[in-house]
N, C-alpha and C positions, 0 to 999 in steps of 0.2 A: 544540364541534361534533363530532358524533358522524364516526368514520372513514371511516364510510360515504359521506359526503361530499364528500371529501379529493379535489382535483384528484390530487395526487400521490400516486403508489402508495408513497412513501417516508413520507408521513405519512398513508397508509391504513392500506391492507391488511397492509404490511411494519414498521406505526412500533413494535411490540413488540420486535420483530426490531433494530430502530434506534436505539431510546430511549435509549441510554445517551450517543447525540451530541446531543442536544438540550442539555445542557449547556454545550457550546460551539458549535453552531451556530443554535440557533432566536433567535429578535427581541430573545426574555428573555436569552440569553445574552449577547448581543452587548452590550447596554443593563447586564449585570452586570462585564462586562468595561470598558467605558468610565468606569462608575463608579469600577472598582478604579481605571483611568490616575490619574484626576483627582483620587482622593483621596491616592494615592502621591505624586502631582505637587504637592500642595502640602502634603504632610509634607517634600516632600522642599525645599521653600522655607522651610519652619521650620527645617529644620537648617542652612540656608546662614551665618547667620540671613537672612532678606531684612528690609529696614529696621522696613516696616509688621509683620512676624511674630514679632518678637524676642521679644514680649511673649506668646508662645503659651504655654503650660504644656505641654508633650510628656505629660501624664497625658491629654490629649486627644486623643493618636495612635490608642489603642486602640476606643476610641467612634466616631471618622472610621472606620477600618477594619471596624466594627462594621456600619457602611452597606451596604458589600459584602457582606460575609462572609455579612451577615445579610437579602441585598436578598430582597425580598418578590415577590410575585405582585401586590399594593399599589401598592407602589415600581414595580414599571413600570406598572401600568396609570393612575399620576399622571405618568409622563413621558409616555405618550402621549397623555396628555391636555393635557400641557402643547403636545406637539406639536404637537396641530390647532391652536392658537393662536398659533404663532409660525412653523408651517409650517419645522422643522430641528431635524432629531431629535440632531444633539450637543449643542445650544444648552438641546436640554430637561433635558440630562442635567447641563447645568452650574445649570439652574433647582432640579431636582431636589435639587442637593448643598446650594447656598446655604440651600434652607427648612430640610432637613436642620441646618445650622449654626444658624441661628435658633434651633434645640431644643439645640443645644448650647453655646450662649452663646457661639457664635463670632461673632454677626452684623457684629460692627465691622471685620471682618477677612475675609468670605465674597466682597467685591470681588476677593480673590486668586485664587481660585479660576478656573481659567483664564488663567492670566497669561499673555498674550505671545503665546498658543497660538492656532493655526487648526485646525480642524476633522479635517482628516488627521492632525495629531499624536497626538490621540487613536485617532483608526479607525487608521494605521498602526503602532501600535504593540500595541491591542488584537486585531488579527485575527492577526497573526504568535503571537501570548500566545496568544490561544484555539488557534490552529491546530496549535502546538508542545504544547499540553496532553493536545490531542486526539487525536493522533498518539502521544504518551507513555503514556497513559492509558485506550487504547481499541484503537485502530487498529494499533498494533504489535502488543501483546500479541497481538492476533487472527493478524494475520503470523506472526507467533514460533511459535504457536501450530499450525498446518498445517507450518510448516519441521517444526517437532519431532514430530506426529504424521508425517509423512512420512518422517523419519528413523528412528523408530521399527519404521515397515514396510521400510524397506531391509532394516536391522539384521536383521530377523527373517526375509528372503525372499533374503538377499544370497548365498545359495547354491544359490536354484533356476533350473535350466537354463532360457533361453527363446529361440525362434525372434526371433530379431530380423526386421525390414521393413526394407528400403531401395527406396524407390520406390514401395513397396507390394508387393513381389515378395520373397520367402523369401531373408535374407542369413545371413553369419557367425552362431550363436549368439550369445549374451549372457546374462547373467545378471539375475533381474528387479530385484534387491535395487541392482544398480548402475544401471540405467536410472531408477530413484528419484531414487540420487543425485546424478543429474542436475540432479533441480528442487530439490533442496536446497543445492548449493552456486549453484544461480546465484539462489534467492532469497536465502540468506546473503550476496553478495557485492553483491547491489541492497541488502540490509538496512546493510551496511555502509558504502556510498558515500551511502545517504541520511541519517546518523550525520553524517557530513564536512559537511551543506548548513547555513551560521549559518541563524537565524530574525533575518532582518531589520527596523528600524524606522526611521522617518522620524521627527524630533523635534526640530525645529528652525525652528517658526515659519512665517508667510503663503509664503514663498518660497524656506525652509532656509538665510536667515542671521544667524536672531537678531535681527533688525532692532529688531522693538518692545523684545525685552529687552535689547538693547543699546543703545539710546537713552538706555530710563530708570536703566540700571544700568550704566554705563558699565565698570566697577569689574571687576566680577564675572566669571569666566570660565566664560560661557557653555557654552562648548564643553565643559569640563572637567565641568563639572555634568550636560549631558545626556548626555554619554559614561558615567558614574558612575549617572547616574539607570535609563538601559536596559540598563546592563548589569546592574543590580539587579533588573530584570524579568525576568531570564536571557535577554537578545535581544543582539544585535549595533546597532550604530548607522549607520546609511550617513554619511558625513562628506560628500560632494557630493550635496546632495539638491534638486528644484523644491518645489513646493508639496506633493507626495506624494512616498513610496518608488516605487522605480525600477521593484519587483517582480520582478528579475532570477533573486536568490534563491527567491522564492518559484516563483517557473516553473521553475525548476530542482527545488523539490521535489515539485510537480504530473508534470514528465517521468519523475521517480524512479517514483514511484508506478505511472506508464503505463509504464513498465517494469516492473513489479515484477508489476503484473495482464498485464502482455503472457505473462508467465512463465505465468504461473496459468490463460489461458486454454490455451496449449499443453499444460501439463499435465489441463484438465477434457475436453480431445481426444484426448488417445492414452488416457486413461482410459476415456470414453465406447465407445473402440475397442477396447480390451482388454474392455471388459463386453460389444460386439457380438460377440466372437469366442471368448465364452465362456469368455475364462481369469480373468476372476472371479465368481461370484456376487452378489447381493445378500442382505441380510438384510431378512428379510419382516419387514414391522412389523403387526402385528394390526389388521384394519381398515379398512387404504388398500387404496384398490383405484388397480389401473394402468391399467386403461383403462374406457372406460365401456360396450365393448360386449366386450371380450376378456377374460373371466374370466383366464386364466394370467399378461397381463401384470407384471412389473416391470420398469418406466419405470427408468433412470439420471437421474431427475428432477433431485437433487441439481447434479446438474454443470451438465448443461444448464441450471439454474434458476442458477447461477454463471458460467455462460461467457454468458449475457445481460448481465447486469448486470456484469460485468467489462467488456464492452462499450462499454455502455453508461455506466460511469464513465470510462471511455478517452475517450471523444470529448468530454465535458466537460472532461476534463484536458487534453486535445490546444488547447480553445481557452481555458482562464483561463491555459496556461502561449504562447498566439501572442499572445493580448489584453493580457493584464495590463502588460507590458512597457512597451504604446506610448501616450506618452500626448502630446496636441497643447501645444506650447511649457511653460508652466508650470505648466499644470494644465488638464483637461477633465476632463466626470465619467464618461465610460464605463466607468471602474474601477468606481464604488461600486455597481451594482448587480450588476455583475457578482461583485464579492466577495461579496454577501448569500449568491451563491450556493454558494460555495467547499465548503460542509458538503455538499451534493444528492451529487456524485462520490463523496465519501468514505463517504456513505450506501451507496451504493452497491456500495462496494467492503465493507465489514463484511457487511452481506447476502449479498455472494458469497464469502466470509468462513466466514461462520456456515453457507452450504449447501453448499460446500465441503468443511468437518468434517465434515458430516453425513455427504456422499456415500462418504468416505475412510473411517468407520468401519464404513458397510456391507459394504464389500468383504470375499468369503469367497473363499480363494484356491482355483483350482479346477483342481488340478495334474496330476490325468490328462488333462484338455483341453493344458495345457504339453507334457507329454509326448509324446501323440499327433501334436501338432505335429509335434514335433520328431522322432518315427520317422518321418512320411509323407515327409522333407523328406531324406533323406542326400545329395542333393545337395550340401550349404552345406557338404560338407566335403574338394571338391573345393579349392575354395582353398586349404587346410591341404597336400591332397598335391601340389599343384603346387607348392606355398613348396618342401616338404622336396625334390622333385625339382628345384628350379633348386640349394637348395644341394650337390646330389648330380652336378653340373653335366648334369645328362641334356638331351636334346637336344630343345626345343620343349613343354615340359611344359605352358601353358597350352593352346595348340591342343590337345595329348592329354585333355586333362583336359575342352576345351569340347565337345570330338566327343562324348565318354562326355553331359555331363551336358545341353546342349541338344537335346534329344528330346521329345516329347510323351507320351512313359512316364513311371511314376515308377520315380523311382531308388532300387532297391532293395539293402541290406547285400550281399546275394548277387552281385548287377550289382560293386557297388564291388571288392570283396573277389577275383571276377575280374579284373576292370582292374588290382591291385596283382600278381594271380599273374602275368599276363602282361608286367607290366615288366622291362626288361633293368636290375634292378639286384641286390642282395645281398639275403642272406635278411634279413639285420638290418635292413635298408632296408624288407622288406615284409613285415616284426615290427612295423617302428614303423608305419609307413603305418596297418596293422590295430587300432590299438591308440584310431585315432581313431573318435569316432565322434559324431553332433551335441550328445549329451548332457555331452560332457567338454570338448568346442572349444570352452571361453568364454573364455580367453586368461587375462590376469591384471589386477590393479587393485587399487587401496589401500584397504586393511579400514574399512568405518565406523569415523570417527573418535569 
């Protein structure tokens, strides 16, 4: 189907932009992921040995594997088709293994194939695998990836004076290079609490006790095995589990994330704001035009086009990490479809990702606008000389310093420079006072690390 068609702007307009998640979130992934469970799960029954599998040759682990590694566009569109016929799409996927087997001279043995297992044991352990891969593979790199362009620009601006805002209204200096550092140590420090969150899995049969394969195998220590089997997936295992995982984990790592773009929208606003107030530039790309009746415009498109869709992946994260959690006594299905959706946010968030980069490498710093600022402004450095006159114990130096600088004038070197002649203090006192000025008052702070 051409894109043009595409309900979703994620699989329209934007899926170039996208594509490299379809590997772990479109239908074919999901359906590639389930295969891997099933085939894993009953390699991993060959090596127990289990009674009926003793008799397997392990030179047919590689060819089983081979199913996945190598699934086709084929391969699912014969599971779906098994699907309109049995109406359950795991049930196809375990159809799909057993013909598989028949080609492989498994067939007296292909009844294993799903041993014991319900339906969630697959999907909960396959969506946590894709979602961890995802995340590993795609998703971080792309986070990493803006921290370290971002740190890159501190490093290189971490000494140019800037008017800070507080309220909106001309505060203390700052430097720009450190207001950076800002969104990099608290994306760093969201990047590293979402590191700590396990990928959880559910794997333990209709009701998470083992029932069926404890009946017939009374012997075998179940628990031991699938504790051994997910942790071989690289996931964790929930030990008290109903018919599904609990999802606790995973909405823990949906909030991470809604923190991580909470960060990112903050940052594509004071951005968007420093390009309205002209202390950055943009770089003209040959071609675009910014608006469609304003020849001179350039748009901060970039951000703007990221602080939507950071949004807009937010409120999807907001409800698979309320939803996901609850589910009625041992199992209802409200999860499943809501998981189909779990890739849509993180679409989302790559998109605002990738225009993000874009916007950040636009940026051309535009430091006589900084400057100018920050002469119009010598007020901001009334704070400084009321600090030095309280430690000079002089008498009411706030009040002196609010009379001088609350005026509907601007505050000029000349104005300040008076106000120091006329204080009752030492000349070294009103050496130092002079020596301040908004361009040198950005205080102190720890070097790019």
């Amino acid at each position: 189907m051409s894109s043009l068609f595409a309900i979703s702007p994620i699989d329209g307009r934007y899926q170039q932009s996208v594509r490299a998640l379809s590997a772990y979130f479109s239908e074919y992934a999901l359906m590639q992921y389930r295969v891997r469970i099933e085939v894993e799960y009953f390699i991993a029954l060959c090596k127990i040995p289990m009674p009926a599998l003793k008799e397997v040759n392990p030179d047919v682990f590689a060819p089983l594997r081979a199913v996945y590694e190598q699934f086709s566009e084929q391969d699912a569109a014969r599971i779906k088709a098994i699907e309109s016929k049995v109406n359950h799409d795991v049930k196809a996927v375990e159809y799909l293994l057993k013909e598989k087997m028949e080609t492989l001279g498994l067939g007296e043995v292909k009844e294993m194939v799903h041993f014991g297992l319900t339906s969630q044991d697959i999907n909960n352990t396959a969506t946590p695998l894709l979602l961890k891969e995802a995340l590993q593979n795609v998703l971080l790199p792309a986070y990493q990836n803006v921290a370290a362009l971002l740190h890159q620009q501190a490093t290189a601006w971490i000494n140019i004076p800037m008017l800070s805002r507080t309220h909106g209204q001309p505060a203390s200096p700052t430097l720009l290079g450190k207001e950076i550092l800002v969104f990099t140590e608290r994306l760093q420090n969201q990047l590293h609490l979402l590191s700590q969150i396990p990928f959880s899995a559910k794997f333990g049969g209709a009701v998470g006790n083992f029932n069926a394969h404890h009946a017939a195998f009374p012997h075998i220590n179940w628990l031991q095995f699938a504790d051994n089997f997910v942790h071989n997936l690289g996931l964790a295992r929930c030990q008290y589990t109903t018919q599904i995982e609990h999802y606790d984990n995973l909405g823990a790592v949906f909030d991470n994330l809604k923190r991580l773009n909470t960060i990112l929208i903050d940052l594509c606003r004071d951005m968007w704001t420093y390009i309205s107030m002209d202390y950055f530039k943009q770089k003209i790309v040959a071609g675009e035009v910014g608006s469609s009746t304003m020849p001179h415009k350039v748009n901060p498109i970039d951000f703007e086009n990221a602080e939507g869709n950071l949004g807009l992946a937010n409120a999807l994260f907001e409800h698979l990490s309320a939803k996901l959690p609850i589910s009625r006594l041992q199992r209802d299905l409200t999860d499943s479809t809501v998981l189909r959706n779990i890739g849509v946010p993180i679409a989302h968030t790559l998109l605002a990702l990738n225009n993000l980069t874009k916007g950040l490498n636009k940026l051309l710093l535009n430091q006589p606008q900084l400057q100018a600022d920050l002469q119009a402004h010598w007020e901001v450095i009334t704070e400084a000389i009321q600090t030095v006159l309280r430690r000079e114990g002089f008498a009411n130096p706030y009040e002196a310093l609010k009379n001088l600088s609350r005026t509907h004038e601007q505050i000029t070197p000349d104005a300040i420079y008076t106000f120091i002649n006329d204080l009752a203090v030492s000349d070294a006192v009103k050496a130092e006072l002079k020596q301040l000025s908004p361009f040198t008052y950005t205080g102190v702070i720890l070097p790019p690390q």
